[in-house]
KOLTOR-217503 format. One line per 2 residues: number of its first residue (from 1); their letters; for each residue x, y, z of N, C-alpha, C. Coordinates in pm, whole numbers, always signed. Last residue first. Example, Ala and Ser with C-alpha at 12.3 -4.5 7.8 and 13.67 -1.06 7.14 Angstrom:
2	sa	+1285:-225:+708:+1367:-106:+714:+1290:+3:+787 ~ +1319:-569:+780:+1230:-450:+780:+1320:-330:+780
% end
This chain:
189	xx	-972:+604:+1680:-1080:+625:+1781:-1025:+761:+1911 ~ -888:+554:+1400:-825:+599:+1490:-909:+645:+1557
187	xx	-1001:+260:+1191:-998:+437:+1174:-959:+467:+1340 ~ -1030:+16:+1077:-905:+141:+1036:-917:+295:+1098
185	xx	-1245:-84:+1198:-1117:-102:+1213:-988:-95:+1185 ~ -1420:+55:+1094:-1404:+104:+1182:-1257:+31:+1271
183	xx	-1362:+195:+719:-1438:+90:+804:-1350:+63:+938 ~ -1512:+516:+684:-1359:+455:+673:-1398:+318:+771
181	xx	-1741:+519:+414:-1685:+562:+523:-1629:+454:+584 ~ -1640:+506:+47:-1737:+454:+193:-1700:+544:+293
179	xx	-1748:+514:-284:-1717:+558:-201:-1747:+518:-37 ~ -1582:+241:-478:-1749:+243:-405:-1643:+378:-285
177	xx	-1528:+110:-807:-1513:+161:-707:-1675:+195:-658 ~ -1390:-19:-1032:-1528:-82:-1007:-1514:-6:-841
175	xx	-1212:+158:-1312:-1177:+52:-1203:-1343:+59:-1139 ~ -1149:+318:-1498:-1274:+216:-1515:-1249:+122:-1441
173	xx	-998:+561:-1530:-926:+421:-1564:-1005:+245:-1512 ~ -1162:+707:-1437:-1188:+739:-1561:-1105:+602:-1655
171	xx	-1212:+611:-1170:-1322:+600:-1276:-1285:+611:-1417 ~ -970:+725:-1083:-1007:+544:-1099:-1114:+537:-1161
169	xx	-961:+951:-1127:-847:+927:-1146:-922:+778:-1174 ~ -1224:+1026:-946:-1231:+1056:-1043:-1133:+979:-1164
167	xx	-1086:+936:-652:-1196:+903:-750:-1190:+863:-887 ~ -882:+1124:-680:-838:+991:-642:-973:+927:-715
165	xx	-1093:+1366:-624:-941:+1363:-777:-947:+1190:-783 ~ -1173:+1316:-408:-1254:+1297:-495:-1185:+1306:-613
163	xx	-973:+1328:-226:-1032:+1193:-259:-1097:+1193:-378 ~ -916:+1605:-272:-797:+1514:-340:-877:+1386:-321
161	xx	-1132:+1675:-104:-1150:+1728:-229:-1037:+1629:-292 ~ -1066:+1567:+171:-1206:+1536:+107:-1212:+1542:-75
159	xx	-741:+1514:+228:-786:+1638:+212:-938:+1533:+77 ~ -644:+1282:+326:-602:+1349:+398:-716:+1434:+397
157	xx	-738:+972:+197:-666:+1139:+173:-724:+1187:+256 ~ -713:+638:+135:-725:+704:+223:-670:+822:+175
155	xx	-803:+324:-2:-754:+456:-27:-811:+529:+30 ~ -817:-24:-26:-828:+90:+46:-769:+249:+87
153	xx	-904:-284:-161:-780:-198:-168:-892:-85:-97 ~ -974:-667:-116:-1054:-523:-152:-936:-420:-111
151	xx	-929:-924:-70:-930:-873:-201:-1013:-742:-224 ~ -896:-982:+251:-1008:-1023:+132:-1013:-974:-9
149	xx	-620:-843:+264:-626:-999:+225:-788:-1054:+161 ~ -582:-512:+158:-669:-622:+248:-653:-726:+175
147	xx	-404:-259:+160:-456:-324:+44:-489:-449:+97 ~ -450:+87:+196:-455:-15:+230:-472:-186:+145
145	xx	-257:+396:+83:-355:+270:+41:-341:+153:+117 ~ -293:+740:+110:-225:+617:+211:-340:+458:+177
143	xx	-160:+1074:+62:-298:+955:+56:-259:+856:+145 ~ -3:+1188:+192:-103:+1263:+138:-194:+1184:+121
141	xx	+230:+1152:+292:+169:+1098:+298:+18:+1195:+306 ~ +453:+1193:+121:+408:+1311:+152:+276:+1277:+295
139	xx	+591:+942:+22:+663:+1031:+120:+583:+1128:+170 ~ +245:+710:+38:+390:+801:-44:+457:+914:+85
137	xx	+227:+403:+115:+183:+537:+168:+345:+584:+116 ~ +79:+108:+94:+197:+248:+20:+140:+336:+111
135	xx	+73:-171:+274:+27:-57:+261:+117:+23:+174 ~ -81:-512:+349:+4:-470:+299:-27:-310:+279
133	xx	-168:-860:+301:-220:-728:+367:-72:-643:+358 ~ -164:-1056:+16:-107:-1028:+141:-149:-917:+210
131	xx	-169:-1190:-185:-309:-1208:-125:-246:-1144:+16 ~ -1:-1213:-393:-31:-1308:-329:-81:-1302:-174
129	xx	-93:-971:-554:-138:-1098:-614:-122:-1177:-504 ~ -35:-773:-388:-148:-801:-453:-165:-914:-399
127	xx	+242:-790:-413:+145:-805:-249:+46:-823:-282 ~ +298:-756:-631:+359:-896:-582:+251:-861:-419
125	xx	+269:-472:-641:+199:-584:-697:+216:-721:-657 ~ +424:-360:-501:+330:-381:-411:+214:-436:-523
123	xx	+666:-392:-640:+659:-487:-530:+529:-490:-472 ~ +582:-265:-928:+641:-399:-893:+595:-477:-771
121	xx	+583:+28:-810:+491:-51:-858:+501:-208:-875 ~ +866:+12:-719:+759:+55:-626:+612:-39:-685
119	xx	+1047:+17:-967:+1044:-127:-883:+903:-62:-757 ~ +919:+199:-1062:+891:+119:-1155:+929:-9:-1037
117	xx	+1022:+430:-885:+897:+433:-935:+857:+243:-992 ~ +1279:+530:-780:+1241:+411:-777:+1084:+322:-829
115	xx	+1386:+789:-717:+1416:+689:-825:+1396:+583:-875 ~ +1263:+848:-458:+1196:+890:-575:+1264:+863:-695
113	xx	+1254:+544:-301:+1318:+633:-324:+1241:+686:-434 ~ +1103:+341:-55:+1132:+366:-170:+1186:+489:-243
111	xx	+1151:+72:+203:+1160:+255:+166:+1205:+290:+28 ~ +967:-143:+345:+1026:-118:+254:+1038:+29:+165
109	xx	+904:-278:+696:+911:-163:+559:+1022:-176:+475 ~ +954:-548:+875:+835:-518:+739:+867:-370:+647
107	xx	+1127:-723:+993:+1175:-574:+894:+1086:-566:+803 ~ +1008:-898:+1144:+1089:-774:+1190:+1155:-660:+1093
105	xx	+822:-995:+952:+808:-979:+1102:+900:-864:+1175 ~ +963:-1059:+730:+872:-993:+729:+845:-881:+882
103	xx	+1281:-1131:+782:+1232:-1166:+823:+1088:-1059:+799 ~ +1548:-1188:+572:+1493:-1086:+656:+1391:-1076:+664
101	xx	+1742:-1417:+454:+1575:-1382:+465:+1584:-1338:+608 ~ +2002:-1365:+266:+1923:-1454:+383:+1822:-1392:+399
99	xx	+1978:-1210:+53:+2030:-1331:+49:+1980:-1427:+176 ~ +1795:-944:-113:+1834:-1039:+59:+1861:-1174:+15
97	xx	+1627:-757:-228:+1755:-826:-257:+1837:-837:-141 ~ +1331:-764:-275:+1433:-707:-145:+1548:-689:-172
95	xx	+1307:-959:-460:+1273:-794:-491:+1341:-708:-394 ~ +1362:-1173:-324:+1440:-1142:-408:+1406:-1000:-482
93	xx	+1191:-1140:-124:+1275:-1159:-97:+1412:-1086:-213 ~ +931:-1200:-309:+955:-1041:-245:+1081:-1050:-235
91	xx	+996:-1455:-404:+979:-1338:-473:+972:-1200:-400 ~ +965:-1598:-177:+1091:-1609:-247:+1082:-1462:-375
89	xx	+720:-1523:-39:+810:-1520:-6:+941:-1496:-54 ~ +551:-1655:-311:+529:-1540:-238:+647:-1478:-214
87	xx	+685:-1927:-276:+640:-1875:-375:+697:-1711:-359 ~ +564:-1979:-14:+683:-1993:-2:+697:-1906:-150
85	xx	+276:-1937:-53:+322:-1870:+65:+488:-1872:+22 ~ +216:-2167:-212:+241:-2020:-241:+303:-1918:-169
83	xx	+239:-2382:-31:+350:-2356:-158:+318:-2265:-204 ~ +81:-2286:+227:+253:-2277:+218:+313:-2307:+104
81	xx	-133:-2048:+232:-97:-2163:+257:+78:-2143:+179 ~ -275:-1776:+209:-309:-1879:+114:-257:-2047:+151
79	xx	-149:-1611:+422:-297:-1638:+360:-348:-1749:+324 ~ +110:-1516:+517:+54:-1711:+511:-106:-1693:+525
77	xx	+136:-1232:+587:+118:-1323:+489:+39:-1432:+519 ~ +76:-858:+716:-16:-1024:+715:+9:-1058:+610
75	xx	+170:-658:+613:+182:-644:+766:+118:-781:+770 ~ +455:-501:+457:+404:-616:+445:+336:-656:+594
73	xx	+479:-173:+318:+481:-261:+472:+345:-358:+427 ~ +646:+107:+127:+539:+6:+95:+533:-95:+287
71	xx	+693:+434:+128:+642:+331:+207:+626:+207:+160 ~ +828:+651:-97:+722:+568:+16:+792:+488:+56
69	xx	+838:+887:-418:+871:+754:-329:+780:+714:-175 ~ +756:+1035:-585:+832:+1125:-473:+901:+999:-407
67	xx	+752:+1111:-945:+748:+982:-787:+835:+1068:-733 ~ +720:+1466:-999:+761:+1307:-1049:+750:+1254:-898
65	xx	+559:+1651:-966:+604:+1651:-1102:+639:+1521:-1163 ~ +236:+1665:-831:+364:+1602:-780:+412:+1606:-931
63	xx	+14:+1732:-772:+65:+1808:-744:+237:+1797:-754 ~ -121:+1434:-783:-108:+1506:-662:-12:+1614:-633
61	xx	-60:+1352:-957:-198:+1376:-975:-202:+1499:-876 ~ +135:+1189:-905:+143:+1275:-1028:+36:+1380:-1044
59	xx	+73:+1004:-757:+144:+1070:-710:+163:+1199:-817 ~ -77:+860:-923:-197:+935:-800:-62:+1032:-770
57	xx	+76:+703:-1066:+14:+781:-1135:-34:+879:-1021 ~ +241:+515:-880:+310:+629:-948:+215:+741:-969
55	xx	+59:+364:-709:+172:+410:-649:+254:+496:-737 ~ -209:+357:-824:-188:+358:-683:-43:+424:-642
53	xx	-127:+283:-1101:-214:+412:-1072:-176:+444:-930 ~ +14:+52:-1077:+75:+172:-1151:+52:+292:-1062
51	xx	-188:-190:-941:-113:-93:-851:+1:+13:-938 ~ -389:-177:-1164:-389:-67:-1069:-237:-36:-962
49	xx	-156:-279:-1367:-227:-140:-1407:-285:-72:-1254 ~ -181:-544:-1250:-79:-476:-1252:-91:-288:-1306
47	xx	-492:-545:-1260:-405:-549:-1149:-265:-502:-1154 ~ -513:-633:-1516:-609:-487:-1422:-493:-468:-1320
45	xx	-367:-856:-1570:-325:-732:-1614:-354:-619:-1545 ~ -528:-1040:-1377:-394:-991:-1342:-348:-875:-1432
43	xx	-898:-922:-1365:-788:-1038:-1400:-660:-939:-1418 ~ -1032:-852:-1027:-1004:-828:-1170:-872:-921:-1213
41	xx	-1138:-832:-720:-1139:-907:-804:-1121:-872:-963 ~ -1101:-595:-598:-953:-604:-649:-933:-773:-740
39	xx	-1262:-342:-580:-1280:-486:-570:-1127:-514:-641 ~ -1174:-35:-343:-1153:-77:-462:-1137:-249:-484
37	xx	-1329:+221:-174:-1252:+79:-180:-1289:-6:-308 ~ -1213:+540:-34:-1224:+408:-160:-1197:+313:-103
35	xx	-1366:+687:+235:-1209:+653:+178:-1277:+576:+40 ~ -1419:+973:+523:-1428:+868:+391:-1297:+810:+333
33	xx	-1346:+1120:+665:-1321:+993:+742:-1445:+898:+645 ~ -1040:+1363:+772:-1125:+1336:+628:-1216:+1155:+660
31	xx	-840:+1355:+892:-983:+1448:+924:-1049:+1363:+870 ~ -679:+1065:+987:-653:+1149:+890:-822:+1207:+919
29	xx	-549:+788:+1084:-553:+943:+1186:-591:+1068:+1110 ~ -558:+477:+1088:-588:+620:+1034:-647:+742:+1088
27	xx	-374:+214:+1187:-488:+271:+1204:-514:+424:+1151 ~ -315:-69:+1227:-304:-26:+1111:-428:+83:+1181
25	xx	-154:-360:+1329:-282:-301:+1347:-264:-161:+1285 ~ +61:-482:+1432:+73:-459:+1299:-103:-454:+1261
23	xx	+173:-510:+1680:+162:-676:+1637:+79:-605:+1468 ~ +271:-243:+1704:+373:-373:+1716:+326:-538:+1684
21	xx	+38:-68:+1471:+114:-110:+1597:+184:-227:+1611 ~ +95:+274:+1359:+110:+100:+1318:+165:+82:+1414
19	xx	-115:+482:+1205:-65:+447:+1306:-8:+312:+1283 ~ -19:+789:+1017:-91:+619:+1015:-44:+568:+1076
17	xx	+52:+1045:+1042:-68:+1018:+1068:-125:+861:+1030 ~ +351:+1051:+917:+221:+1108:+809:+46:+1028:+868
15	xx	+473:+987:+1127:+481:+1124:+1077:+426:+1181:+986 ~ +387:+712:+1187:+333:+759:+1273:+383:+934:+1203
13	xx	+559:+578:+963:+414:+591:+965:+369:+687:+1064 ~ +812:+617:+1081:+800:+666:+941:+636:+719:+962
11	xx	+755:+456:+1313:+803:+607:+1366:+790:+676:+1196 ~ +726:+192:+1190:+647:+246:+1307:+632:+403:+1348
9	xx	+955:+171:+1110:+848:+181:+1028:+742:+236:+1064 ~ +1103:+153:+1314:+1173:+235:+1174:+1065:+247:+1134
7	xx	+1035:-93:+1435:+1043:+12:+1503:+1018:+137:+1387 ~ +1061:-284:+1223:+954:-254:+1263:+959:-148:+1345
5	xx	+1326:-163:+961:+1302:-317:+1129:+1178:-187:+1135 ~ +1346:-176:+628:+1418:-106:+762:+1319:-200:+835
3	xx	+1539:-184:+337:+1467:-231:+427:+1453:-233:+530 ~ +1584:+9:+82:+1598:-8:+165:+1464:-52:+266
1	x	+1594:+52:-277:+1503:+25:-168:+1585:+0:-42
% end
């Protein structure tokens, strides 16, 4: 993994159409202007199983032989408060592998390599669980998941027909989905 400064991340995102701005506003530039959203109230196994699906399996789905790699960007912590928060913290950190603490704020992305499948799924579970706002978006950026501090995940494609794969993909792994249109403070005006 490599951890790159908000500029870096800014210019990654902006080449697969997701905008991200300097105080970390999040916006979707993609035709297509449905998306999933997925209750992300489920107990922690579900959870480690979805973010699998989210960040290896969909990539597989997608035409893809093996993990291509991504994105992951931590864009809102101190949800919950400060002994989780710290918690939180000390565990990405050390998924980072940072001895001094590099700072969310200025080096929110985290660049994943297509060798990297199993720590990918990992970290943007740890975003899950501690309730953090947060995004994958794979190298191709073909899809692009939002994953919201109220506990609801947000999957974005490019192409109408691959949403409905993306669908299909979470139904059949009996996740509690709702097709929507893209809610208006994600979507690129």
């Amino acid at each position: 993994m490599e951890i790159i400064d908000k500029q870096a991340t800014i210019d990654w995102c902006k080449k697969r159409n997701i905008l991200l701005s300097s105080s970390n506003k999040i916006q979707v530039s993609f035709n297509n202007k449905k998306c999933i959203k997925v209750d992300l109230l489920i107990y922690p196994l579900r959870i480690i199983y979805l973010a699998l699906v989210l960040t290896d399996l969909l990539n597989k789905e997608n035409d893809k032989d093996n993990f291509e790699g991504g994105l992951i960007c931590i864009t809102q912590t101190d949800i919950v408060g400060p002994p989780i928060e710290t918690i939180g913290l000390t565990v990405i950190n050390r998924l980072r592998g940072v001895d001094e603490i590099k700072t969310l704020e200025k080096f929110p992305g985290n660049l994943f390599t297509n060798e990297e499948s199993l720590n990918t799924t990992i970290f943007f579970y740890n975003t899950m669980i501690f309730a953090w706002d947060s995004f994958w978006l794979p190298e191709s950026g073909e899809y692009f998941v939002f994953k919201s501090h109220d506990d609801n995940i947000y999957i974005f494609s490019k192409d109408p027909g691959n949403l409905k794969n993306i669908i299909s993909i979470l139904q059949q792994e009996k996740f509690d989905i709702t097709e929507i249109d893209i809610p208006d403070y994600l979507l690129r005006k």
